[in-house]
C-alpha positions in Angstrom: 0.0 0.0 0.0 0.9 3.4 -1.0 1.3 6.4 1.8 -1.7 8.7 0.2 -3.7 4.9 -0.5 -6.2 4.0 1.5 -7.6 0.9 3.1 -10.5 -1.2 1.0 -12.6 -0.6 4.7 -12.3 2.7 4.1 -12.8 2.9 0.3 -16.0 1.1 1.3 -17.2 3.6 4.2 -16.6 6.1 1.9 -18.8 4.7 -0.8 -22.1 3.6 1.4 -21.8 7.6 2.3 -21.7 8.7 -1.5 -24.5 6.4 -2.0 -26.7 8.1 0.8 -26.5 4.4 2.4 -27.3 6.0 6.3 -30.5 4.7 7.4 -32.4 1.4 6.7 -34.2 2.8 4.0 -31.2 3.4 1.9 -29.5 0.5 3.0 -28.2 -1.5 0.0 -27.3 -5.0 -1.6 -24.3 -6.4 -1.5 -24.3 -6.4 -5.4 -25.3 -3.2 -5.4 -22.2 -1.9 -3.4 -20.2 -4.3 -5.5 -21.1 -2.0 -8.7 -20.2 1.3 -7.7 -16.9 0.3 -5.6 -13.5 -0.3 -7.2 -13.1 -3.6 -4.6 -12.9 -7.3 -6.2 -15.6 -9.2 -4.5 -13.9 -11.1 -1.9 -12.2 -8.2 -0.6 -15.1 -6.3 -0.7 -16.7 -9.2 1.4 -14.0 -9.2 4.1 -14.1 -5.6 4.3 -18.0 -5.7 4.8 -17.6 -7.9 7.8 -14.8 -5.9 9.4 -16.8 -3.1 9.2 -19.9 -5.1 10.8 -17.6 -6.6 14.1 -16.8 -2.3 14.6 -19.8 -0.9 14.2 -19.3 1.2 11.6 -22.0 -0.9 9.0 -25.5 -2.5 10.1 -26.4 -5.6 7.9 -30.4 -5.8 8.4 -32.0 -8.5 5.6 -29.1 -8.2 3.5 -28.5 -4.9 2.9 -26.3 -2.9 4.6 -25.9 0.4 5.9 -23.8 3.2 7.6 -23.9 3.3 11.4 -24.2 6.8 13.3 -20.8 5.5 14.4 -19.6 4.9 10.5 -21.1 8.0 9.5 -18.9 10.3 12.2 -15.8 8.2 10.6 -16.9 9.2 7.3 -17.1 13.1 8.3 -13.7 13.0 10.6 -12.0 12.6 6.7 -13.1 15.7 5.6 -13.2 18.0 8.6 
């Protein structure tokens, strides 16, 4: 990994927030997630359930969310 790269986790926190994926509303497939992020599925699948064991994502009826927790990591990048 590259200094300025960043982690596949993060990569993926970063996209559920571009996708508006904050409540269970807007919560979205795993394929869904797969399309619009530049992960290759197993990775992306690993990363998911990292993400899960922190807090940072909610899984409810397979689809998948940003946490209140994984939203404030999400904003810490850009304030």
């Amino acid at each position: 990994m590259h200094v300025y790269e960043i982690s596949s986790s993060m990569q993926l926190l970063i996209t559920l927030h571009n996708m508006s994926a904050v409540r269970p509303e807007s919560a979205k497939s795993f394929d869904e997630i797969k399309c619009n992020c530049c992960i290759d599925e197993k990775e992306l699948y690993l990363a998911i359930r990292e993400l899960i064991n922190y807090g940072y994502i909610i899984e409810k009826n397979g689809l998948y969310y940003l946490s209140s927790l994984g939203i404030s990591v999400v904003r810490s990048i850009f304030t």
